[in-house]
Backbone as CSV, one residue per row, in Angstrom:
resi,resn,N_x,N_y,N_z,CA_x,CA_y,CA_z,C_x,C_y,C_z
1,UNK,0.853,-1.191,0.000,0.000,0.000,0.000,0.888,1.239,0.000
2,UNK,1.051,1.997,-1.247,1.535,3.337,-0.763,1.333,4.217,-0.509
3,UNK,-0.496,5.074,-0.317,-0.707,5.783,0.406,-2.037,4.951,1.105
4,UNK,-2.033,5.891,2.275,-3.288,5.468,3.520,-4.387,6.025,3.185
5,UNK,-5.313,5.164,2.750,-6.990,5.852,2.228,-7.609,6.325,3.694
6,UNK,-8.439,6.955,4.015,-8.689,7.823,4.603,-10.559,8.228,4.451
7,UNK,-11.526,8.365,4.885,-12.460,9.416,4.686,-12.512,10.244,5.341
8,UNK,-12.747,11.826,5.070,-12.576,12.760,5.649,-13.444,13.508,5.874
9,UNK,-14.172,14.133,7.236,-15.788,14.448,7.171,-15.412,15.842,7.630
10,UNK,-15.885,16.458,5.949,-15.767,18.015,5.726,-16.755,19.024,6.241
11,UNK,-18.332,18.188,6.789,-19.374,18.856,7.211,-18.884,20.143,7.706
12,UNK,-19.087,21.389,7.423,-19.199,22.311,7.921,-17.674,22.800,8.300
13,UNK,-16.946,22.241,7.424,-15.179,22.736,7.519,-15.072,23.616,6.721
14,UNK,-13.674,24.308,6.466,-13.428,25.206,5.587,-12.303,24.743,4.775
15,UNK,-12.043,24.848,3.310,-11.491,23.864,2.693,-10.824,25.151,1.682
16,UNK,-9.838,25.242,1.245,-9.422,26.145,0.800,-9.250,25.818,-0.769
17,UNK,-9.562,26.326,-2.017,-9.444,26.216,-3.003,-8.847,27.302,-4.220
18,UNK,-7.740,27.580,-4.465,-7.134,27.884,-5.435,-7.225,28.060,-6.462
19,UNK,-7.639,28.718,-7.566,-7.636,28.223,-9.169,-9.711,28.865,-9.669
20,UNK,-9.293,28.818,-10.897,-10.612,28.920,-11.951,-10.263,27.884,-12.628
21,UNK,-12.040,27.836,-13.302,-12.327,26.723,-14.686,-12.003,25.446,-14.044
22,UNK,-12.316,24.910,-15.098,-13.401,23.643,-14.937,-12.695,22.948,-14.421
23,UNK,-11.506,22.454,-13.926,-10.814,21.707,-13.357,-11.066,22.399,-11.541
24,UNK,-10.989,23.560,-11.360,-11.439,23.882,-10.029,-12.928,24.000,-10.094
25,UNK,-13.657,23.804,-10.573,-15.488,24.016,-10.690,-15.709,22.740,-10.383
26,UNK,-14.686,21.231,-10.627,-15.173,20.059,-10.504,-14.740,19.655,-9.108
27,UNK,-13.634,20.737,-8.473,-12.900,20.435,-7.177,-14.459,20.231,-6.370
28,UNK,-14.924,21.685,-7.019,-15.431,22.593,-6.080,-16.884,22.060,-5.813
29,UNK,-17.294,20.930,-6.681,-18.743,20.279,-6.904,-18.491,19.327,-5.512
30,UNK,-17.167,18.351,-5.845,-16.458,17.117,-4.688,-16.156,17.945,-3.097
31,UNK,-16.319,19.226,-2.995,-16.138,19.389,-2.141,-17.401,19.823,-0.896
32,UNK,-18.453,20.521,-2.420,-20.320,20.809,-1.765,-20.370,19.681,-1.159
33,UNK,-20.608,18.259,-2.100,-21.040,17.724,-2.119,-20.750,16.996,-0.575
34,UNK,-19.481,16.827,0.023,-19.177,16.686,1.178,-19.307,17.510,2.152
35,UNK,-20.295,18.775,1.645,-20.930,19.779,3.137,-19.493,20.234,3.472
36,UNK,-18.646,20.550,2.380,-17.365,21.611,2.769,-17.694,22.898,2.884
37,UNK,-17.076,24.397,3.063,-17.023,25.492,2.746,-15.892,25.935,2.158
38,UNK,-16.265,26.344,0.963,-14.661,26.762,0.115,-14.565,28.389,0.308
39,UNK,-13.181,28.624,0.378,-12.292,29.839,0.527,-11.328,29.507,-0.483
40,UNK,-11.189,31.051,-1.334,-10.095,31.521,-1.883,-8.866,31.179,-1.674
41,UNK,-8.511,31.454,-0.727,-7.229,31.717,0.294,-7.211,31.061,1.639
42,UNK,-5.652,30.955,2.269,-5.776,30.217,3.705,-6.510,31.104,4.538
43,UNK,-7.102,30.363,5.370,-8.018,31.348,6.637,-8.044,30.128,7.573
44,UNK,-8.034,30.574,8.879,-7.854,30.206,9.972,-9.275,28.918,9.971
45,UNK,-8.320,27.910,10.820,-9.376,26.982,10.777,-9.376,26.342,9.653
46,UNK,-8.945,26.434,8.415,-8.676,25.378,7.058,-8.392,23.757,7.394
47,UNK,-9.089,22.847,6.716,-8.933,21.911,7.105,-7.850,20.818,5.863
48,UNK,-7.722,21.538,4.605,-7.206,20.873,3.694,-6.978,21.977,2.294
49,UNK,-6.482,21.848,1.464,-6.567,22.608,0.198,-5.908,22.019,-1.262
50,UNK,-7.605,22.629,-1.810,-6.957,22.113,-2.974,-6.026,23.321,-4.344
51,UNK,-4.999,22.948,-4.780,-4.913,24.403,-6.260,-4.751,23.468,-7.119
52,UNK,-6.060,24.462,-8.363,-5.444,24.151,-9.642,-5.334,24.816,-10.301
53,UNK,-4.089,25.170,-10.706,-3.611,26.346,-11.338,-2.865,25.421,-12.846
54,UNK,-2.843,26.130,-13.717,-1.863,25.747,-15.248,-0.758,25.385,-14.821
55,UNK,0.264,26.513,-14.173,1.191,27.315,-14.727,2.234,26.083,-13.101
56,UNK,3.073,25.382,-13.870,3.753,24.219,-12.350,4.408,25.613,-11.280
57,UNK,5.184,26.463,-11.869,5.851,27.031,-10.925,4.716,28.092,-10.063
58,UNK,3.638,28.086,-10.405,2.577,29.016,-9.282,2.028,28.045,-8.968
59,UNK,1.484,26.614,-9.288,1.211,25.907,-8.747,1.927,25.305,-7.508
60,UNK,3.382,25.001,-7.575,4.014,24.674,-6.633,4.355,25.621,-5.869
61,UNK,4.023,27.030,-5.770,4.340,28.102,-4.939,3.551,28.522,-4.240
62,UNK,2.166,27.964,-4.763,0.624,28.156,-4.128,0.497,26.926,-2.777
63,UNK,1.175,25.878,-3.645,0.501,24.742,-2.712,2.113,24.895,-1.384
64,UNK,2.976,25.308,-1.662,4.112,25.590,-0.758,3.662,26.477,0.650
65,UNK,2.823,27.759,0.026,2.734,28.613,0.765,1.339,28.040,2.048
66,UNK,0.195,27.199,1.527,-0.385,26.321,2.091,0.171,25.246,3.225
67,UNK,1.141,24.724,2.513,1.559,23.938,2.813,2.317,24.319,4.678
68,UNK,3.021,25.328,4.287,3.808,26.521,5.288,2.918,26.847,6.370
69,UNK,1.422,27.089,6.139,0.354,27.325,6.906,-0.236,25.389,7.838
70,UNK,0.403,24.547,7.608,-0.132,23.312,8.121,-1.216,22.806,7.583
71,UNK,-1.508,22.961,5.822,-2.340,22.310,5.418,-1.902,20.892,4.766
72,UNK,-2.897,20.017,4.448,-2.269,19.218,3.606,-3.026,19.337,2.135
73,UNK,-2.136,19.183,0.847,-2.455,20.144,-0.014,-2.838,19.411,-0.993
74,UNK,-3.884,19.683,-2.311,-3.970,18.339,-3.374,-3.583,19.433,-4.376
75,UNK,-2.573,18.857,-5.320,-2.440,19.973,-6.708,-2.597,19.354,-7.832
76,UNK,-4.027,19.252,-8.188,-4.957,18.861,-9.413,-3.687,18.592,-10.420
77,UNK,-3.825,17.381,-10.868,-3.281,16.595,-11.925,-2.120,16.888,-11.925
78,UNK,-0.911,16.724,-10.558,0.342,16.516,-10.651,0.412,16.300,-9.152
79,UNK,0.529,14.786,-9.159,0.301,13.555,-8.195,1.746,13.885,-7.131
80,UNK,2.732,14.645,-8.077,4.184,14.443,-7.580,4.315,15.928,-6.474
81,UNK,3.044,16.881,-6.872,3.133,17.966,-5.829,2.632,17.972,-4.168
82,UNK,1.741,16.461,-4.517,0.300,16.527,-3.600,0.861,15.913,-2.378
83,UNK,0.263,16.161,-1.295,0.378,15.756,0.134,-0.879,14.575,0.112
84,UNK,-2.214,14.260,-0.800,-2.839,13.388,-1.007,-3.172,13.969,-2.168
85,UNK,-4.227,12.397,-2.857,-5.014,12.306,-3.813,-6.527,12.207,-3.693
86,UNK,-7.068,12.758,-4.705,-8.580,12.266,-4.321,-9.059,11.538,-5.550
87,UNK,-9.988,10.432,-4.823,-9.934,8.914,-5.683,-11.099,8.900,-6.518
88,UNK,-11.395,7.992,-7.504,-12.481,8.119,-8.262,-13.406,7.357,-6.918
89,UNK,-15.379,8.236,-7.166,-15.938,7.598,-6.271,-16.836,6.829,-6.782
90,UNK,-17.288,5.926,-5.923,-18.910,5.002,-5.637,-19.614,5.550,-4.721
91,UNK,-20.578,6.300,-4.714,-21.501,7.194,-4.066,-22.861,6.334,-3.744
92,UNK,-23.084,5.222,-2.512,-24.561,5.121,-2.329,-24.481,5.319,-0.963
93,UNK,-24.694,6.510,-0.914,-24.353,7.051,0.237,-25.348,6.110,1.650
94,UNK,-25.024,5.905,2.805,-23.755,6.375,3.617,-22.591,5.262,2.995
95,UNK,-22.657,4.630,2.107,-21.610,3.824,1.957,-20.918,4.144,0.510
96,UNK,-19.884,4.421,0.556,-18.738,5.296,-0.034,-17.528,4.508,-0.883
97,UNK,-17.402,4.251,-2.028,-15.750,3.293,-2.074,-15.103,4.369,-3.202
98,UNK,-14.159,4.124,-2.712,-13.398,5.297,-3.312,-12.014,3.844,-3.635
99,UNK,-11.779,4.356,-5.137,-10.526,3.741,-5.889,-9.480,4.820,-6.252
100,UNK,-8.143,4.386,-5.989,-7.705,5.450,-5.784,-5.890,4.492,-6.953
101,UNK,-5.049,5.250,-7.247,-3.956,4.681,-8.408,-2.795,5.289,-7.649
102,UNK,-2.885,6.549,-6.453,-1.927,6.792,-6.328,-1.146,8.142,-7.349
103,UNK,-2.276,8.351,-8.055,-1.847,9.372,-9.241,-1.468,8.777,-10.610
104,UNK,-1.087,7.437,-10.284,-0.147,6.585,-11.663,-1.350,6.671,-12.900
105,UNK,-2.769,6.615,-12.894,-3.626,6.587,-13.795,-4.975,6.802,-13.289
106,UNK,-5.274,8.252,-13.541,-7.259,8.658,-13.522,-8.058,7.485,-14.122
107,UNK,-7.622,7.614,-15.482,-8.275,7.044,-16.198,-8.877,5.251,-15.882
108,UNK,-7.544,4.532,-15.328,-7.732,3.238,-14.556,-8.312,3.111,-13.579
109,UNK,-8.790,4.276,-12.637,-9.330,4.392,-11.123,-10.539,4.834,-11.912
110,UNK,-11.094,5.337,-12.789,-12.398,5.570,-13.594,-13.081,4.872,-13.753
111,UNK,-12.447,3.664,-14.636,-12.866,2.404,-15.175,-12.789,1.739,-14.297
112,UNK,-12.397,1.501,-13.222,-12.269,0.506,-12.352,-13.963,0.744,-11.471
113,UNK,-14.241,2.042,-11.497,-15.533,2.720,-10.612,-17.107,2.622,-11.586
114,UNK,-16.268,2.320,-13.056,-17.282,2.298,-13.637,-18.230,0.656,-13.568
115,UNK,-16.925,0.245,-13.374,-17.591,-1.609,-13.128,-18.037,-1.615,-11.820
116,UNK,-17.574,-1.057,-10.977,-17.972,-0.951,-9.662,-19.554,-0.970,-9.657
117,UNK,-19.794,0.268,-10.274,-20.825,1.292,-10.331,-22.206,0.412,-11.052
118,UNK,-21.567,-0.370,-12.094,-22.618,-1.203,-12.884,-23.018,-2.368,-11.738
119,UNK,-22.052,-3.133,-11.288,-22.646,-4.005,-10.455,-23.184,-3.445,-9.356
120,UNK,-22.552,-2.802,-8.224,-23.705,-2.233,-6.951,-25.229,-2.094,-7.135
121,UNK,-26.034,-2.482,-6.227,-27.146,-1.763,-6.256,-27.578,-0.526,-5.887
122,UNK,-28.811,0.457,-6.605,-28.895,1.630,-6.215,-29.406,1.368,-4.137
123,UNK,-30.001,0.650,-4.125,-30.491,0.869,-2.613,-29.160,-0.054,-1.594
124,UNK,-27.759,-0.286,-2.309,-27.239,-0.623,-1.467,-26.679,0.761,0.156
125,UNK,-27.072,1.901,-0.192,-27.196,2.551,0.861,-27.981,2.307,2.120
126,UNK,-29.139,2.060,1.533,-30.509,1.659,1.998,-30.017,0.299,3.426
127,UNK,-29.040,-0.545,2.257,-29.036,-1.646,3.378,-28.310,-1.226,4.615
128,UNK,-27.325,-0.347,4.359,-26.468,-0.218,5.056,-27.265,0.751,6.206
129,UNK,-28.009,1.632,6.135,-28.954,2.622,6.831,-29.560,1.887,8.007
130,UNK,-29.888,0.484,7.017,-31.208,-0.218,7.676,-30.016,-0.962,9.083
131,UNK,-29.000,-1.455,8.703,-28.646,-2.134,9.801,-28.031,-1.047,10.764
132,UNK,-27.522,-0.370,10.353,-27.338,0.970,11.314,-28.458,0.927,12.517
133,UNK,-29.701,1.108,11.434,-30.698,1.092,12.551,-31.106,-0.083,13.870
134,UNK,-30.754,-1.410,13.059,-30.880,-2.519,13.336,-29.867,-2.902,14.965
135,UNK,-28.982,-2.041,15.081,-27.946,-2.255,15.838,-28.203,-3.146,17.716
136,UNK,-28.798,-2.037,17.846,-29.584,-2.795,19.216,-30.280,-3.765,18.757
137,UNK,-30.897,-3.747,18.037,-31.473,-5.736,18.375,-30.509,-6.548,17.822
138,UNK,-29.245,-6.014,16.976,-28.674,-7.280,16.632,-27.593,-7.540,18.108
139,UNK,-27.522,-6.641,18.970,-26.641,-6.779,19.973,-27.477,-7.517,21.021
140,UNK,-28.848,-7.243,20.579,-30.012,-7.996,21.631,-29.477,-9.522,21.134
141,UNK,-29.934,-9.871,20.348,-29.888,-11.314,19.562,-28.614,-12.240,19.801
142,UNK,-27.332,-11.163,19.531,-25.834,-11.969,19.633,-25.611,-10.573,20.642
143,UNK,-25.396,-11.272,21.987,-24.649,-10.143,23.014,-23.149,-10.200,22.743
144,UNK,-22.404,-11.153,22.364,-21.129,-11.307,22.555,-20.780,-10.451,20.703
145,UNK,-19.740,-9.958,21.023,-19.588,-9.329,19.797,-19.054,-10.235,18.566
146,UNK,-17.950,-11.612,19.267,-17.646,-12.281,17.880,-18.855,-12.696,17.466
147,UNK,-19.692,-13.363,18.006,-21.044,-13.614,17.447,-21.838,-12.996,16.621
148,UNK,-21.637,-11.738,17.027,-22.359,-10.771,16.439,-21.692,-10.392,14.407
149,UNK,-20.771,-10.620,14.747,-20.093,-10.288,13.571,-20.175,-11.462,12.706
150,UNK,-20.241,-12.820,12.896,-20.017,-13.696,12.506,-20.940,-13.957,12.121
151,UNK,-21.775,-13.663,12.680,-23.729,-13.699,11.852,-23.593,-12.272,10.753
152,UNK,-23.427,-11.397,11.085,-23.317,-10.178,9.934,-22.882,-10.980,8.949
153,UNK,-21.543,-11.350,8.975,-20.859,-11.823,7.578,-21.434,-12.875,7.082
154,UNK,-21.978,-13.656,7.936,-22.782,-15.087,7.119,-23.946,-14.294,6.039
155,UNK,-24.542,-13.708,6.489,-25.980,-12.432,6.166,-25.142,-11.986,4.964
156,UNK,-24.308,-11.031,5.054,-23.819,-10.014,3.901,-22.655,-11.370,2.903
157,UNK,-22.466,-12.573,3.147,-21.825,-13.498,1.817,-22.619,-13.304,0.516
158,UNK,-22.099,-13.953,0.108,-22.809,-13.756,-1.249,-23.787,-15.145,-0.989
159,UNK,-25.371,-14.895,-1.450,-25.830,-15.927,-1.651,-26.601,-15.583,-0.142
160,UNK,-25.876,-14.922,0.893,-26.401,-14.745,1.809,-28.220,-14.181,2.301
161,UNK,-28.243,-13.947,3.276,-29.533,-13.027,3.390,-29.827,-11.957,3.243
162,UNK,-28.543,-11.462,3.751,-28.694,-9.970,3.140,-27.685,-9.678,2.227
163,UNK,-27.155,-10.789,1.302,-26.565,-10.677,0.136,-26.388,-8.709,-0.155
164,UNK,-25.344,-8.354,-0.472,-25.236,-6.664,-1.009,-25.763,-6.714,-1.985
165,UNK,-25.497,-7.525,-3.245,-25.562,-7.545,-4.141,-27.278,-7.400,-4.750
166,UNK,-28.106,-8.162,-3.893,-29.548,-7.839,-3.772,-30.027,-6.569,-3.580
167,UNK,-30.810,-6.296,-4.497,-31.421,-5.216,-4.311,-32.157,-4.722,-3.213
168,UNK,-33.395,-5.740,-3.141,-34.185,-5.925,-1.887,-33.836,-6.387,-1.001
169,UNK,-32.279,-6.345,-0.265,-31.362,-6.599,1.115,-31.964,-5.825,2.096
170,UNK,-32.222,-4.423,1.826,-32.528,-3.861,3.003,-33.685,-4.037,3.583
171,UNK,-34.779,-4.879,2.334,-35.750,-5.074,3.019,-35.939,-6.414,3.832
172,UNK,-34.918,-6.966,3.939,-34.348,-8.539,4.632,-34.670,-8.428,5.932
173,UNK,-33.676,-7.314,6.500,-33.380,-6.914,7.440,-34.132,-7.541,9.101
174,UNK,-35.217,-7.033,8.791,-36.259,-8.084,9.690,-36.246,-9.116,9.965
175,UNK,-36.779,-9.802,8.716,-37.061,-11.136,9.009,-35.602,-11.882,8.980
176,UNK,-34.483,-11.340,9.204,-33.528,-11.805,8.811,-32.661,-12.103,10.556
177,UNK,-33.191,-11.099,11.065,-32.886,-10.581,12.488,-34.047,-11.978,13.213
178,UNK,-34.982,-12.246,12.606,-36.218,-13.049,13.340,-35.585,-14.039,12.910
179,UNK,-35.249,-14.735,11.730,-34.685,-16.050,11.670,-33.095,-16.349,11.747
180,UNK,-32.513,-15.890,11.603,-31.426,-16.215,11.921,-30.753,-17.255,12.703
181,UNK,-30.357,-18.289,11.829,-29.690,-19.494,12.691,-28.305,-19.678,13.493
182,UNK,-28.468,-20.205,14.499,-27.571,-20.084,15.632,-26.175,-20.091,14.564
183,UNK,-25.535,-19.775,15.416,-23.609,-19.037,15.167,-22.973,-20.328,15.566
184,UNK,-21.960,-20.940,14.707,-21.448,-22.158,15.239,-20.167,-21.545,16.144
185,UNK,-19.846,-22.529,17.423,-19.045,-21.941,18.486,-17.332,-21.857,17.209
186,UNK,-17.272,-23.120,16.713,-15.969,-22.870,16.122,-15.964,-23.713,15.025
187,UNK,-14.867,-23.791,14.108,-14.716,-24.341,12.805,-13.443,-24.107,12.088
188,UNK,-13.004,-24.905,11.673,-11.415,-24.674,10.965,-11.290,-25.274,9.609
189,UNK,-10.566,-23.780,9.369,-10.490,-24.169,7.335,-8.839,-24.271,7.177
190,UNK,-8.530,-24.686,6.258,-7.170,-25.413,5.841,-7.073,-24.343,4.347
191,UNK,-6.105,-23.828,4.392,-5.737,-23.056,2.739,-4.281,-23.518,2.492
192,UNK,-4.528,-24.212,1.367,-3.050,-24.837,0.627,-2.499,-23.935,-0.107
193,UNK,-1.954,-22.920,0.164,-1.313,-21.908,-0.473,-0.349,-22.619,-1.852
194,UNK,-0.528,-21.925,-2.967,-0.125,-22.519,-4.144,1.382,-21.844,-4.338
195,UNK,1.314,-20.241,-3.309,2.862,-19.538,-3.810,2.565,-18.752,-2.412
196,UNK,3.763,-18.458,-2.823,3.847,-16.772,-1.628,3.181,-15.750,-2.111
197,UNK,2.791,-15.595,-3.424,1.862,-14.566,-4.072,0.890,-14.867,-3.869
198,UNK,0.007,-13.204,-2.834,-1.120,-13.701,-2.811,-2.121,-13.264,-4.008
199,UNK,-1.967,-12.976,-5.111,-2.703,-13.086,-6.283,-2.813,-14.356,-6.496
200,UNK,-2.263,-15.371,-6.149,-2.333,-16.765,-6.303,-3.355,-16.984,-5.967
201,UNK,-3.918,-16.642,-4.594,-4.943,-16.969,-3.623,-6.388,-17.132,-4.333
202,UNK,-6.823,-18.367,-4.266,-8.289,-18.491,-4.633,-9.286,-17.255,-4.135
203,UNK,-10.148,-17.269,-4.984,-11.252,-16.239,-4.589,-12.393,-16.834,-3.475
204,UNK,-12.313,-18.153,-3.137,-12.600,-18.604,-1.369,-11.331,-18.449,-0.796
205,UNK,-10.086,-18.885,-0.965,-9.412,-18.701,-0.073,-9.189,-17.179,0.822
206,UNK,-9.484,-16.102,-0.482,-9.028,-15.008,-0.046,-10.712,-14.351,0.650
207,UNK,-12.076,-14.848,0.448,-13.075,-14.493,1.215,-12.764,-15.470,2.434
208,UNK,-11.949,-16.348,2.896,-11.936,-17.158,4.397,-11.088,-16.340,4.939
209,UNK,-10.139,-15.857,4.365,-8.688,-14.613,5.134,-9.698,-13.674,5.497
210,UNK,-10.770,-13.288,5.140,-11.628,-11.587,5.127,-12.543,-12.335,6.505
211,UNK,-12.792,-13.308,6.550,-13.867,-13.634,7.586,-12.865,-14.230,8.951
212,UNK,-11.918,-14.583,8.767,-11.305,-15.507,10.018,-11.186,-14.496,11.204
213,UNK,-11.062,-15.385,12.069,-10.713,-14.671,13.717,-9.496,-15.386,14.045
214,UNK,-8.716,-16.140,13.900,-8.016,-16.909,13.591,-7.395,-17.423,12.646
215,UNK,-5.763,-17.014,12.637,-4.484,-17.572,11.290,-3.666,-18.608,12.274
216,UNK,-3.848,-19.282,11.730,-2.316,-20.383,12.421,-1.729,-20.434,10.894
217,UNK,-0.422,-20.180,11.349,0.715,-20.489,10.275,1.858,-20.392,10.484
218,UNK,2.426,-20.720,9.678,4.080,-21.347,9.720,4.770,-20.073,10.014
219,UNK,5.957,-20.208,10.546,6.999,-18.632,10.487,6.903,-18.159,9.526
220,UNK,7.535,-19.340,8.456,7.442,-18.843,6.653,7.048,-18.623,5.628
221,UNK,5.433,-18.632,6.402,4.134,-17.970,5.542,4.489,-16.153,5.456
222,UNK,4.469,-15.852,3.945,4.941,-14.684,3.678,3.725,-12.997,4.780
223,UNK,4.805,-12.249,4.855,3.237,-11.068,5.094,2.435,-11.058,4.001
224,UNK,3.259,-10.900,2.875,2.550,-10.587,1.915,0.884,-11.278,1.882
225,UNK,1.111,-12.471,2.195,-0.270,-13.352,2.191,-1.151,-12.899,3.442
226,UNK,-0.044,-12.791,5.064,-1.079,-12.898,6.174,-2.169,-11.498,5.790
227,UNK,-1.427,-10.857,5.279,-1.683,-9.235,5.225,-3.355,-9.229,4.442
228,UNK,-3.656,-9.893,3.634,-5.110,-10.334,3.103,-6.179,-10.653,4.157
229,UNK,-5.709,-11.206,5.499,-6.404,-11.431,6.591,-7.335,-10.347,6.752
230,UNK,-7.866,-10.227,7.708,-8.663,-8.662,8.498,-7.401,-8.348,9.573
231,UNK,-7.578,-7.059,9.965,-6.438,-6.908,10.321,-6.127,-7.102,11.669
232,UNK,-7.652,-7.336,12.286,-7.927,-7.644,13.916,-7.812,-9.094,14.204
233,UNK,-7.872,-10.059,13.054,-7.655,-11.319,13.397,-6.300,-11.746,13.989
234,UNK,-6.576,-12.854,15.180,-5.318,-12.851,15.527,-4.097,-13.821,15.077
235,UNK,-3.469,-13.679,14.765,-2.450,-14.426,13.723,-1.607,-15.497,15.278
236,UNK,-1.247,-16.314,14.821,-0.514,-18.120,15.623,0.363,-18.340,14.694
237,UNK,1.433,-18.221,15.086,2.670,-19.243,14.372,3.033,-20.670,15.556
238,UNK,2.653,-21.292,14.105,2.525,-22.986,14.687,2.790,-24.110,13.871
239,UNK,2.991,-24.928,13.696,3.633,-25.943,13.113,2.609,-26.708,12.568
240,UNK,1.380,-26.556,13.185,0.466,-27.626,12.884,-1.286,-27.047,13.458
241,UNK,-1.805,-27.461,12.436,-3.141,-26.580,13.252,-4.210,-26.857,14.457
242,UNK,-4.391,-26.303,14.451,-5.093,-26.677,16.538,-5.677,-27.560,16.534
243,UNK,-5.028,-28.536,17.682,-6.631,-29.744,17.544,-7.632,-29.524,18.127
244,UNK,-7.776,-28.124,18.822,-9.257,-27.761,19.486,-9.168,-26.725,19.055
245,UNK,-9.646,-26.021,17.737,-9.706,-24.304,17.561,-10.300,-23.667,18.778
246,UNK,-9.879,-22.179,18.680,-10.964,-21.476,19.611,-12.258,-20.968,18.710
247,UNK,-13.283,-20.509,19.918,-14.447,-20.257,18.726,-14.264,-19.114,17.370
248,UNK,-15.104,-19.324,16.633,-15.282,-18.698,15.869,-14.420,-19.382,14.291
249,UNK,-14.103,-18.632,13.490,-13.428,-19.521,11.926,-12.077,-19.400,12.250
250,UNK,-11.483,-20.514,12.424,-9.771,-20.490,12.341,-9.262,-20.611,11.194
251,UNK,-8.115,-20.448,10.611,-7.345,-20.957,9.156,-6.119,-21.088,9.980
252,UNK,-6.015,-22.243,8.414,-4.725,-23.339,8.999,-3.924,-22.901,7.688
253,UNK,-3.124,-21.954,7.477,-2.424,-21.619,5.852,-1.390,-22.929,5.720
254,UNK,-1.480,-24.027,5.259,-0.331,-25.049,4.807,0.384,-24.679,3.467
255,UNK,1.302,-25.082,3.485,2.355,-24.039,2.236,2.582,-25.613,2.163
């Protein structure tokens, strides 16, 4: 990863913006749209700034002088000036994905949002709203929190109940909370790693790394691979995998 993605809640901040035409008119849409307030110039209380100016040497003298003030600065289409980037988005709001290249290619973080964009559903906001709301009874239902999570993710799999991918997920929600079948205490999966690359990694192997609470693996299982895990799961270096897991999904990575 070479930069740290981030969301940043501009409600009612002051955001400083630099520049005319349409390259600052489009800053300036990404920035309403996040309930920013744009200023000309630095002013006290600034929370970020963007310039887009033509001309590199006022550009880099603009975003310097910002910079001097403790902002952190974006300078529209020259990745090599910026203190961050801002990523192409997926907007169903409250749920947000932002693809981001690092500056190396717009155009690839575009297309990448455009497939995004075709598969999501429009009411996948909706679902996300609904369990928001849902929160206390799902803490009613599963008091213990691995539980709690471990039923979410069974729900949001694919194929699941509240599948994302479904349109009508959010209207699950209910009866989904009413039936819901008990949480198994524990269970252990085995991944035969084919390489140290985890592009190698099956597309189950790499949805069991996203769900586990539990890695047992060798010393010489690469980061590169553990790093696909979640990042709260707790990782075991061990020789051999547990003959009594603890609850919840363990993985056993065998190389």
């Amino acid at each position: 990863m070479e930069q740290l993605p981030i969301f940043l809640n501009l409600r009612g901040r002051t955001v400083v913006l630099v520049g005319k035409g349409e390259v600052a008119d489009a800053k300036a849409r990404l920035i309403i749209r996040a309930g920013g307030r744009i200023v000309p110039e630095w002013e006290e209380g600034a929370a970020i700034a963007f310039v887009a100016l033509d001309d590199d040497d006022q550009a880099r003298a603009a975003a310097g002088a910002l910079r001097a003030r403790g902002l952190l600065v974006n300078v529209v289409d020259r990745p090599d000036f910026c203190d961050f980037t801002t990523p192409a988005i997926v907007d169903r709001a409250p749920v947000t994905i932002a693809i981001g290249t690092g500056g190396a290619s717009a155009g690839l973080a575009k297309a990448v949002r455009q497939r995004i964009e075709a598969l999501l559903p429009a009411r996948l906001g909706a679902l996300a709203a609904t369990l928001h709301i849902a929160r206390a009874a799902m803490k009613a239902r599963w008091p213990v929190a691995a539980d709690r999570r471990r039923a979410i993710d069974a729900a949001l799999a694919s194929g699941g109940a509240l599948d994302p991918l479904d349109a009508e997920a959010a209207d699950k929600v209910e009866s989904w909370l009413a039936s819901a079948a008990a949480i198994q205490p524990s269970r252990l999966e085995t991944i035969a790693l084919a390489s140290a690359d985890p592009d190698d990694l099956t597309l189950r192997a790499a949805r069991l790394l996203g769900e586990a609470d539990h890695i047992f693996h060798a010393a010489s299982v690469p980061t590169a691979i553990l790093d696909r895990a979640r990042a709260d799961a707790v990782r075991h270096i061990a020789d051999a995998p547990p003959g009594d897991p603890p609850p919840g999904l363990s993985i056993w990575l065998s190389r």
